[in-house]
N, C-alpha and C positions, 0 to 999 in steps of 0.2 A: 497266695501263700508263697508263689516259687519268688513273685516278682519280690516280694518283702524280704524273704531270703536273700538274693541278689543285692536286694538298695542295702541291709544289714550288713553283707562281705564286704562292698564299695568301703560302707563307714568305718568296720574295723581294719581293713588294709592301708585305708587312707590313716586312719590314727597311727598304726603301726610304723607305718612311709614316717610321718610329723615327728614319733621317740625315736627316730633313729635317725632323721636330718638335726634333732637339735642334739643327740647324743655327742653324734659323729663334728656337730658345729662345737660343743662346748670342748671336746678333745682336743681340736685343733685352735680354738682359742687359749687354751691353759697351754698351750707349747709354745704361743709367740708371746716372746718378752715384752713388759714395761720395763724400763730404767736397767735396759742394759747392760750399760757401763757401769753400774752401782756394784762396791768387793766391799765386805763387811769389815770394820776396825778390829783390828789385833784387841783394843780395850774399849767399853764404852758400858750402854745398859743393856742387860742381857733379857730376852723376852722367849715366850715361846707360842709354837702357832700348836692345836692340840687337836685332832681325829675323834668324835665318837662312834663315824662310822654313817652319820647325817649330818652333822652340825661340825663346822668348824670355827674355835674361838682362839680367842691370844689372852695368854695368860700376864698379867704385867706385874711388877711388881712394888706393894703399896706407896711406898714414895723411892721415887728416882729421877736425877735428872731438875729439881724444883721442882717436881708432880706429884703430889700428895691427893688421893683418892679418899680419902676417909669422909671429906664431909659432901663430894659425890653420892657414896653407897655408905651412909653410914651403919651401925651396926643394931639402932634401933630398925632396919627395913626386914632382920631376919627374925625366923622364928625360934632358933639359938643364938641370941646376941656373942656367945662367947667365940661363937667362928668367926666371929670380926676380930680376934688376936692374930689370926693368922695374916702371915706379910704377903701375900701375893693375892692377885684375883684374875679370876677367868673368865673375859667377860667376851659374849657374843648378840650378834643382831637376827632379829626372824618377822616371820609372818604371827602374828599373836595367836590364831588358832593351831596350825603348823605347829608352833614354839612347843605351845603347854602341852598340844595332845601328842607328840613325839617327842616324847627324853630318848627313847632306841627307836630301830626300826620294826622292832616287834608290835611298838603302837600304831603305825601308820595305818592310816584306814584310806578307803579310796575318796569319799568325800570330802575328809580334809586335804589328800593330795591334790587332787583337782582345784578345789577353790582358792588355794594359795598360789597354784597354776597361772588360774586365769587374773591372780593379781587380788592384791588388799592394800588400805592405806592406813589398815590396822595392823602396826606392828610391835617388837616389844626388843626392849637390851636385857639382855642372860647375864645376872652378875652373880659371879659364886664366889668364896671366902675360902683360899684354901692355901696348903703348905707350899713352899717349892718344889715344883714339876719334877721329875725324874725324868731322863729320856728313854724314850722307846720307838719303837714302827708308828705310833699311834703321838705321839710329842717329840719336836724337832726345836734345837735353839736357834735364837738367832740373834747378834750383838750389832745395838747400834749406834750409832753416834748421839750425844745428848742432844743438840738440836733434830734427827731424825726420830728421836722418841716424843721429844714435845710438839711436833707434828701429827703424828701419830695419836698422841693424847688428844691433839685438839681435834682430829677427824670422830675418833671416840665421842667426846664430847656434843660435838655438831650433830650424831646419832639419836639422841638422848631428845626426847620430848618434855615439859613440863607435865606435870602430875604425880601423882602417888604412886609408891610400888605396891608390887602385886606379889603373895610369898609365892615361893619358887616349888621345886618338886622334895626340897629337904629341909633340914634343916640351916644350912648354909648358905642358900641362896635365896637372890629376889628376883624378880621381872618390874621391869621400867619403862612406860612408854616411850615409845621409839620414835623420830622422824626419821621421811622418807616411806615412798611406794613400795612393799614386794609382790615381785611379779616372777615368770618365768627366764627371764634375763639377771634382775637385782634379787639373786637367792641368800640367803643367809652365809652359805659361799662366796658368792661374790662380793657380798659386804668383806670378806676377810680378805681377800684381795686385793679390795678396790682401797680397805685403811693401810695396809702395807703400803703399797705403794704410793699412797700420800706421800707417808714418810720418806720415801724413795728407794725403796724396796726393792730388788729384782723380783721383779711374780708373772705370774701369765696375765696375759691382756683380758682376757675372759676367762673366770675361776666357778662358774656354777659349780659343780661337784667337789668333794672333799679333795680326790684324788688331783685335781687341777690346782689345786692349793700346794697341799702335801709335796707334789712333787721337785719344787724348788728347792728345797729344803732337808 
């Protein structure tokens, strides 16, 4: 019993050591710059990156720039087609169990955290139908140039897997299969990072957690 006791501490001290070297790595990856030298245009299209506090997405809006989104997400995908009036959408990338079974963090379970952890190649695009963003702690703007937004569309795009959607947690939105692995490196985070700075963004080099996003911004 004592020795089982012992190998039990080894394990959870060893886990404990593992969330606080990738804590401690992903903080210090959200602080070293991609793209630098990137200062936002005085004019151009205007986007926004959004907090719910787990999931970070970018809000874009319906057409801008020659980017027309409508027959992407069209409005037969939702379960009230009429929030497809709305000009703007929020659209984000995840792991598909992850995705559906956390809209807050009051749903996370540990089962689902884990096995999005160790990695799935089942993933899903978040697209929601909704008014122009308001800014807060929690939604940040950011203006870019029309070729840095058709970049940006096209990183979006390249997310996007062939198939059907999947209705969303309201009335407003859908889920889309996704390309691309997540894993604990390619978090749904870091999808929001890693499309920014397609575009050429200034963001952190490594954006797992919201806050490593959020804070450029």
């Amino acid at each position: 019993m004592a020795r089982l006791s012992a190998s039990l501490g080894r394990l959870l001290a060893a886990l404990a050591l593992l969330l606080f070297g990738y804590a401690v790595a992903g903080t210090i990856g959200g602080l070293l710059p991609r793209n630098g030298g990137w200062h936002p245009p005085a004019r151009g299209v205007t986007i926004w990156v959004e907090d719910n506090g787990v999931h970070t997405g970018l809000v874009l809006p319906r057409r801008a720039a020659g980017i027309d989104w409508t027959a992407d997400f069209p409005a037969g995908d939702l379960a009230d087609p009429r929030y497809a009036g709305y000009d703007h959408l929020a659209i984000g990338w995840g792991e598909r169990g992850f995705y559906l079974g956390t809209p807050t963090w009051w749903d996370v379970r540990p089962g689902v955290l884990l096995g999005a952890a160790f990695g799935s190649d089942s993933t899903l695009v978040h697209v929601e139908h909704v008014p122009r963003p308001l800014l807060g702690d929690d939604v940040r703007a950011i203006v870019l140039r029309p070729e840095e937004y058709r970049r940006l569309a096209a990183k979006i795009r390249a997310s996007r897997a062939a198939g059907p959607a999947v209705r969303g947690y309201y009335g407003y939105d859908a889920f889309y299969p996704g390309a691309g692995r997540y894993d604990a490196i390619t978090t749904c985070n870091a999808w929001t990072g890693n499309t920014l700075a397609a575009a050429g963004v200034r963001v952190g080099r490594w954006t797992p957690f919201p806050v490593t996003v959020m804070r450029w911004f």
